[in-house]
Backbone as JSON, one array per atom type, in Angstrom:
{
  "sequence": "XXXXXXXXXXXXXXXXXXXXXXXXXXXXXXXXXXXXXXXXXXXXXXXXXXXXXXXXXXXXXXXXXXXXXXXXXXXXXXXXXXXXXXXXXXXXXXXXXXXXXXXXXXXXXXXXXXXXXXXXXXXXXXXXXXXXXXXXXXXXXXXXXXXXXXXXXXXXXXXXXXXXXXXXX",
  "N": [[8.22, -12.7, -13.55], [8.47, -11.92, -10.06], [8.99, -13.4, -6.78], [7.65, -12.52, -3.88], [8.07, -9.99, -1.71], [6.8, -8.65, 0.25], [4.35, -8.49, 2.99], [1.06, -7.8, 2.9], [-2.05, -6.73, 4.42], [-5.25, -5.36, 4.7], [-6.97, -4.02, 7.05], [-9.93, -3.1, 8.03], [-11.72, -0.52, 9.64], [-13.18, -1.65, 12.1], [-11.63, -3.65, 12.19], [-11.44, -5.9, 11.13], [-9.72, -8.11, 8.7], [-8.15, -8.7, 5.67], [-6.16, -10.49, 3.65], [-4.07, -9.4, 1.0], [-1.73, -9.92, -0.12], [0.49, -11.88, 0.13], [3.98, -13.17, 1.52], [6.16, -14.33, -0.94], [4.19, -14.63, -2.63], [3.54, -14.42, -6.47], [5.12, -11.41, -8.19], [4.13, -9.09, -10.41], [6.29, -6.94, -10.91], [8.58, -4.79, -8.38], [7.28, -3.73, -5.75], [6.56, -0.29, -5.57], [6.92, 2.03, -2.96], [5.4, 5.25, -2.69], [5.07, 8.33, -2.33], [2.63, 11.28, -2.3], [1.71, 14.92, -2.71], [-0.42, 17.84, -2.53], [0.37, 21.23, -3.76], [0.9, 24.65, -3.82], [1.1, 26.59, -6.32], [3.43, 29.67, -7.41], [3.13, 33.35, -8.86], [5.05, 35.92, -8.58], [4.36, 38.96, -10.29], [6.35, 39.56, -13.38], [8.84, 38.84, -11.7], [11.42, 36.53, -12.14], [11.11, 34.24, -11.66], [9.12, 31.66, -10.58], [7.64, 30.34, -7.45], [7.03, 27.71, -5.45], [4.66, 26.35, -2.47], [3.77, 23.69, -0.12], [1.02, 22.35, 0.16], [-0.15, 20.45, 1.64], [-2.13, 17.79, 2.83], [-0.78, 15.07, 2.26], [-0.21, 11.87, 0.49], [-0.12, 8.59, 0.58], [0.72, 6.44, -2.8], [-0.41, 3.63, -4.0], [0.66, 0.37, -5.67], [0.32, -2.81, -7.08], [0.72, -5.91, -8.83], [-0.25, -9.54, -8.88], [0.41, -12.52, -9.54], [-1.64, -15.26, -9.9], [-1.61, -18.86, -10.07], [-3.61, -21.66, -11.1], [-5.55, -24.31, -11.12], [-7.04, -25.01, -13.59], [-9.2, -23.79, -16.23], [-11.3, -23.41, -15.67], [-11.07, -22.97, -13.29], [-9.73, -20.95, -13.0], [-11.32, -18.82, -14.48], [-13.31, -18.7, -12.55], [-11.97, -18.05, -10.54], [-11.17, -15.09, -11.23], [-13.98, -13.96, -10.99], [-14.61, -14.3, -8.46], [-13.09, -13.22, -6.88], [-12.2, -10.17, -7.21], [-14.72, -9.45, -5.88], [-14.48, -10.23, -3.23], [-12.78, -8.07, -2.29], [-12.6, -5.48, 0.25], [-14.32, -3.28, -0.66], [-15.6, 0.12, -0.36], [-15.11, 0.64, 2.57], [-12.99, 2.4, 4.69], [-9.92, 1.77, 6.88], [-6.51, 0.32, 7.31], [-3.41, -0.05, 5.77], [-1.37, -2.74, 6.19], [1.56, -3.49, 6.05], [3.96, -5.6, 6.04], [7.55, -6.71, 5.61], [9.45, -9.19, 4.57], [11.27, -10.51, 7.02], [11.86, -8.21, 7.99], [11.07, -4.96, 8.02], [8.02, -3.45, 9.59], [5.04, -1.72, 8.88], [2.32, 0.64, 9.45], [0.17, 1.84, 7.62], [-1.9, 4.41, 7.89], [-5.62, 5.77, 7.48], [-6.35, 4.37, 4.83], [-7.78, 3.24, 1.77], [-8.92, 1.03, -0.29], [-8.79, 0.74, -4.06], [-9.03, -0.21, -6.52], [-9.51, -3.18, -7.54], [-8.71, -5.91, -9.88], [-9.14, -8.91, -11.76], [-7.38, -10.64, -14.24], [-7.15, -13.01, -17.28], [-4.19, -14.41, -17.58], [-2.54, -14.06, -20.63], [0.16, -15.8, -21.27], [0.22, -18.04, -19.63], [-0.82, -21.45, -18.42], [-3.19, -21.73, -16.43], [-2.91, -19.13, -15.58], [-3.39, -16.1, -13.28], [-3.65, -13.06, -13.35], [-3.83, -10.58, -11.04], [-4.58, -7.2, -10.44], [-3.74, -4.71, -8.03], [-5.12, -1.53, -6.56], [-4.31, 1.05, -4.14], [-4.61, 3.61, -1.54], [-3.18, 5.8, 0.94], [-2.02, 7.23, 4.2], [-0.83, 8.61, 6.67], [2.16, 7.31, 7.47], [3.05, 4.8, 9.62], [5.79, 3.58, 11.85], [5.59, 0.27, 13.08], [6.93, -2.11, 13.89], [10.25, -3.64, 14.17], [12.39, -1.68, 12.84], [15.63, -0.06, 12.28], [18.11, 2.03, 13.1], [19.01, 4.64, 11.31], [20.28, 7.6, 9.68], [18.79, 10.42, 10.1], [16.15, 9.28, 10.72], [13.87, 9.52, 12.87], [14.43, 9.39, 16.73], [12.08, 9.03, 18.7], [10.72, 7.39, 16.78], [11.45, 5.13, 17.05], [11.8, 4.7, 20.13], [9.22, 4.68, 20.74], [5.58, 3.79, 21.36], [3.38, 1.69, 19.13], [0.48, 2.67, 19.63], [1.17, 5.16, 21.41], [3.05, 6.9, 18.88], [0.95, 7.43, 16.98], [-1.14, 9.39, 18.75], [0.51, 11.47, 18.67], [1.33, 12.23, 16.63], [-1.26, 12.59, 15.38], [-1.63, 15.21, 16.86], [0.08, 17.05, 16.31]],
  "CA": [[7.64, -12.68, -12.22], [9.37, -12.19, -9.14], [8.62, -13.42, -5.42], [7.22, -11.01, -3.18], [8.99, -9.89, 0.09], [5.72, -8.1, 1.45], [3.05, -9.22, 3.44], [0.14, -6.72, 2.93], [-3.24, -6.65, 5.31], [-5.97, -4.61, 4.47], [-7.8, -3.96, 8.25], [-10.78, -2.2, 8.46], [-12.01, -0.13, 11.23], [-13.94, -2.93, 12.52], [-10.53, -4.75, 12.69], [-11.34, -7.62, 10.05], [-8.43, -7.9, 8.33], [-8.01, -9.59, 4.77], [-4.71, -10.34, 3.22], [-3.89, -8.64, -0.45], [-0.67, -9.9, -0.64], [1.75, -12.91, 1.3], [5.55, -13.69, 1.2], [6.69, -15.76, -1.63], [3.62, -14.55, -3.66], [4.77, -14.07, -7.76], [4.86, -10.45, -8.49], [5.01, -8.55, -12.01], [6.91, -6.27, -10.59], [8.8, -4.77, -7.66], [6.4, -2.73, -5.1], [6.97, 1.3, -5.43], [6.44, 3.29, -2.17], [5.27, 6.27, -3.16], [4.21, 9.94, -1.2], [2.11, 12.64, -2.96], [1.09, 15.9, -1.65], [-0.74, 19.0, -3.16], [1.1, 22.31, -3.87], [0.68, 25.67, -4.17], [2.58, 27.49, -7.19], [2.29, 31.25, -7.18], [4.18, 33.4, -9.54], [4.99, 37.49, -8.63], [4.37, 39.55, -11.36], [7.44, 41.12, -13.11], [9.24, 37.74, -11.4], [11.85, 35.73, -13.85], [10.89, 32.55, -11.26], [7.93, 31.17, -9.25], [7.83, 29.26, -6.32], [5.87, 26.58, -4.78], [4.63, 25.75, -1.12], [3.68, 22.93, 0.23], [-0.31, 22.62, 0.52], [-0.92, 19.48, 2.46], [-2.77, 16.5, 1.88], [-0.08, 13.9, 1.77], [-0.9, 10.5, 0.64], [0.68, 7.02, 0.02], [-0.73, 5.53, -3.93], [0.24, 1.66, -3.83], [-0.85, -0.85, -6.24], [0.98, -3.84, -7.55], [-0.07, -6.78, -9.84], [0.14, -10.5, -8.17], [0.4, -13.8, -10.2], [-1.83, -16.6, -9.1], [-1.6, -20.15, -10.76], [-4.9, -22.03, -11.28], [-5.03, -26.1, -11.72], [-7.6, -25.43, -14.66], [-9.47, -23.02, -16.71], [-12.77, -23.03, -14.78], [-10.94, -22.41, -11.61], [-8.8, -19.03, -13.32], [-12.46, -18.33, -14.16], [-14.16, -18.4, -11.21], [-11.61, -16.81, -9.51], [-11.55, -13.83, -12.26], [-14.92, -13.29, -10.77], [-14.6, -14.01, -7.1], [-11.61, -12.48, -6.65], [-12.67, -8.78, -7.31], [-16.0, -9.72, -5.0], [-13.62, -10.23, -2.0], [-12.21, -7.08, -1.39], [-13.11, -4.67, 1.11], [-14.61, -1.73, -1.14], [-15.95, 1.07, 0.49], [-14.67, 0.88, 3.41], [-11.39, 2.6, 4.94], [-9.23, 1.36, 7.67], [-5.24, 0.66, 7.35], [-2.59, -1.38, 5.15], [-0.09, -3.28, 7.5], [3.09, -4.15, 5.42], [5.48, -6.61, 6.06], [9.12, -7.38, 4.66], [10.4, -10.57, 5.31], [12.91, -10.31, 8.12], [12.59, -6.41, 8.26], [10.06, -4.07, 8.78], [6.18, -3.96, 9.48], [4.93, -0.28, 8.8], [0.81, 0.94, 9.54], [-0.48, 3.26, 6.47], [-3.51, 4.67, 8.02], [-7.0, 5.97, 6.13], [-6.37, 3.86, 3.65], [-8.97, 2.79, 0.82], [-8.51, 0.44, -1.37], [-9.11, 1.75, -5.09], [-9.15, -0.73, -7.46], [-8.76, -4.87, -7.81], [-9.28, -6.41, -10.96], [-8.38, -10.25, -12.46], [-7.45, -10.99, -15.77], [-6.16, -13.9, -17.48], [-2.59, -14.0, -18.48], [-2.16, -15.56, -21.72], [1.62, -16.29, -21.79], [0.43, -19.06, -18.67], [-1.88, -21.99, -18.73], [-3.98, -21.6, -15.83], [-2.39, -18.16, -14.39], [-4.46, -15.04, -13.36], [-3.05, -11.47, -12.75], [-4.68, -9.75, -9.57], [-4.22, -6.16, -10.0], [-4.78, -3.65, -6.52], [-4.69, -0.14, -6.63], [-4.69, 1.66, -2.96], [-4.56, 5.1, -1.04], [-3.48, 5.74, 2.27], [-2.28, 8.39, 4.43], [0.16, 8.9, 7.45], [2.91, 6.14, 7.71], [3.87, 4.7, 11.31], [6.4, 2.21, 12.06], [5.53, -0.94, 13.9], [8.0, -2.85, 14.45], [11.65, -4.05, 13.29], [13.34, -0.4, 12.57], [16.71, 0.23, 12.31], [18.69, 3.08, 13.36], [19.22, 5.53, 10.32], [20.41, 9.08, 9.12], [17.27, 11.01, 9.38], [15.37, 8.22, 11.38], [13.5, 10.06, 14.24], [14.6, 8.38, 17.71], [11.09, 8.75, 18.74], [9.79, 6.12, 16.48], [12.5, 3.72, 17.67], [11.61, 3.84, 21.19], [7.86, 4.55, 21.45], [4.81, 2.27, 21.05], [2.52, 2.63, 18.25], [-0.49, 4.03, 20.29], [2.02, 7.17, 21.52], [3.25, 7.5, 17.79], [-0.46, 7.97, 16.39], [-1.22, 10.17, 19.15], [1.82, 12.18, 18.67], [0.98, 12.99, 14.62], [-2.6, 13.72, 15.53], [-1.83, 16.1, 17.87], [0.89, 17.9, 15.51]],
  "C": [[8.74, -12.82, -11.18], [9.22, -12.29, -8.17], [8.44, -12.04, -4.36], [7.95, -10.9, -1.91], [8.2, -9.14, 0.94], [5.13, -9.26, 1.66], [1.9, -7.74, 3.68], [-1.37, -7.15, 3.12], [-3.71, -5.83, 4.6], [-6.59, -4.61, 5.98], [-8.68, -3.32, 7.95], [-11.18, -1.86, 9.7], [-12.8, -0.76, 11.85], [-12.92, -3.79, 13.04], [-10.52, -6.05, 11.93], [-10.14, -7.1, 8.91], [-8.48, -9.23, 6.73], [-6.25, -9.55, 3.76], [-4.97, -10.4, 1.33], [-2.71, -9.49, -1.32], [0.23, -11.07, 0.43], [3.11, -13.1, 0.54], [5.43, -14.59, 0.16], [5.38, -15.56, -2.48], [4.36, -14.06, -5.33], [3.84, -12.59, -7.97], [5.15, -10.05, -9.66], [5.78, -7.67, -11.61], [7.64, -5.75, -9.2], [8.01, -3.66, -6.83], [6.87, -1.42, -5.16], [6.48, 1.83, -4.45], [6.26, 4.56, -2.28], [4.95, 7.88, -1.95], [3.88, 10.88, -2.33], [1.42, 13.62, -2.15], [0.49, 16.76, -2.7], [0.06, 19.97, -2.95], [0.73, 23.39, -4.16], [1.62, 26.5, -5.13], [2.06, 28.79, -6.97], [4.01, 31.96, -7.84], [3.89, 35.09, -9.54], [5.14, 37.95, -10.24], [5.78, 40.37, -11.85], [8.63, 39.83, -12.72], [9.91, 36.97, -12.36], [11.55, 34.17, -13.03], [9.69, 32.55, -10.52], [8.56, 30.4, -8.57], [6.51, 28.69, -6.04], [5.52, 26.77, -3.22], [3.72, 24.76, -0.83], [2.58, 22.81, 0.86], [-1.0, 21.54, 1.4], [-1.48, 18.38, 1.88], [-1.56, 15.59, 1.37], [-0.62, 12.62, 2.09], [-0.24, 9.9, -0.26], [-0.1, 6.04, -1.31], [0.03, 4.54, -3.3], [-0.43, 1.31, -4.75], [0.83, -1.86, -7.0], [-0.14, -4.91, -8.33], [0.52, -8.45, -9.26], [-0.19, -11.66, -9.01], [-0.24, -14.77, -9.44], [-1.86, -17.69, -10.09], [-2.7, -21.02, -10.47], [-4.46, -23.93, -11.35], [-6.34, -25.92, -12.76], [-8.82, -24.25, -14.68], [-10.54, -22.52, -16.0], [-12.47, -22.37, -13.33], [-10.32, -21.13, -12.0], [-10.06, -18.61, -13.37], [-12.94, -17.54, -13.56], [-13.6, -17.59, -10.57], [-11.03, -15.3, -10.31], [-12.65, -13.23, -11.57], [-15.16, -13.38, -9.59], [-13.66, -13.44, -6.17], [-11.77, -11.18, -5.92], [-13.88, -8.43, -6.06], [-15.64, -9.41, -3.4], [-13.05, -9.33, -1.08], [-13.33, -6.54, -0.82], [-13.2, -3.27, 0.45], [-15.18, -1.25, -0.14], [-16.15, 1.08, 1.94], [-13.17, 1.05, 3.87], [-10.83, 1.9, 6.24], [-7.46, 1.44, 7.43], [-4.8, -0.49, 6.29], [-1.5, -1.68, 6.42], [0.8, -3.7, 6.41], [3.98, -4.44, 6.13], [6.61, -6.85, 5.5], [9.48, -7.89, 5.32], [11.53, -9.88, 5.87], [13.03, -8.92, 8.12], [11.45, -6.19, 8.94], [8.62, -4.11, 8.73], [6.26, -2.18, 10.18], [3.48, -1.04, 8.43], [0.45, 2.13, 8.44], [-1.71, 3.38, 6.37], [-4.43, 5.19, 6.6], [-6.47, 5.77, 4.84], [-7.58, 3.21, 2.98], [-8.09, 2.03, -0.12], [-9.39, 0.97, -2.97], [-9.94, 1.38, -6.13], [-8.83, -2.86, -7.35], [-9.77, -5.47, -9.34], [-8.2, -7.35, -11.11], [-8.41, -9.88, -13.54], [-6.47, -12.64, -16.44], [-4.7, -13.48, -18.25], [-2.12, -15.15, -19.29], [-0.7, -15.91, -21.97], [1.51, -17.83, -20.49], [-0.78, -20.21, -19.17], [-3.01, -21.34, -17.93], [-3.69, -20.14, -15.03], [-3.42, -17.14, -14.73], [-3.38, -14.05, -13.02], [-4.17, -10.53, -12.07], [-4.17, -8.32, -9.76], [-4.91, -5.14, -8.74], [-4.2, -2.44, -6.75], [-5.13, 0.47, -5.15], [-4.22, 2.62, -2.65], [-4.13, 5.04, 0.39], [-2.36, 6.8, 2.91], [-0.49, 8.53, 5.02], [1.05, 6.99, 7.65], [3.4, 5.84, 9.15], [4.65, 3.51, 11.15], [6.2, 1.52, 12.73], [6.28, -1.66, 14.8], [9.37, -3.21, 13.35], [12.91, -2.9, 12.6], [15.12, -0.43, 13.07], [17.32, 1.81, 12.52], [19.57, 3.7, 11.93], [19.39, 7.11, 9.88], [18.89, 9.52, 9.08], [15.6, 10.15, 10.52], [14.86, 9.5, 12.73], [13.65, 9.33, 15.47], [12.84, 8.35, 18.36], [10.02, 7.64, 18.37], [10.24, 5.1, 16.91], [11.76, 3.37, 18.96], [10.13, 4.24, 21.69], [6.98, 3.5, 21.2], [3.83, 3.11, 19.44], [1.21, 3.55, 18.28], [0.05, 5.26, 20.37], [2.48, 7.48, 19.71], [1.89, 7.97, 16.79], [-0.92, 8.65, 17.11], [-0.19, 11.31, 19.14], [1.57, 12.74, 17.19], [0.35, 13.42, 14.7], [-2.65, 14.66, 15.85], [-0.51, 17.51, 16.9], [0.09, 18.91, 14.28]]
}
């Protein structure tokens, strides 16, 4: 297990906001940012190669697995089964991520996918929280650094003008 360096919100479009994930939580692993898109292959006849293009529909998976520690069997339990109860299924809204001392990035129409407990028998009282989530266009918030590639746009606008500014693209 290794301490977490996010802080990950769930909001819904309502604006209630439940937290997935805090600093200094124990993680099985280290978070993967991911991007997937759909593609188009298409292959001329007669052709010794195909090509691809680039069909749209990009979207952010996420999911990580979070260690919690129990003071006794009834309480890993319970929270095995109130755990899962908690999230915000079917409904979309955004993830907010945090990294200590860095950056805080918005990953709109996001859904959450999946959460499931289980006990983890190498602990006494420990549970493993797994979340599986979806989500869309990435904006930066706050805390950015100036980088190769970095658009100056996101640096110096707000995040209202940068979500009107994607939509409108």
């Amino acid at each position: 297990m290794i301490a977490s360096l996010y802080q990950i919100d769930f909001i819904d479009s309502s604006g209630n906001a439940t937290r997935l994930l805090d600093i200094g939580d124990q993680l099985s692993a280290m978070i993967q940012f991911c991007a997937t898109q759909q593609a188009q292959a298409y292959i001329s006849l007669g052709s010794p190669w195909g090509g691809t293009s680039a069909a749209g529909g990009a979207r952010r998976p996420l999911s990580w697995t979070r260690g919690v520690e129990h003071s006794s069997h009834a309480e890993a339990a319970g929270y095995a089964i109130r755990h899962p109860a908690m999230i915000p299924l079917a409904r979309d809204g955004k993830l907010r991520v945090c990294v200590s001392g860095g950056e805080t990035w918005d990953l709109l129409d996001a859904v959450i996918l999946n959460s499931q407990v289980a006990a983890d028998t190498d602990g006494d009282f420990f549970t493993l929280a797994t979340y599986q989530a979806e989500a869309g266009l990435s904006l930066p918030i706050a805390g950015l650094a100036h980088f190769s590639g970095m658009p100056t746009a996101w640096i110096l606008s707000t995040h209202t003008a940068q979500t009107l500014q994607t939509a409108s693209v």
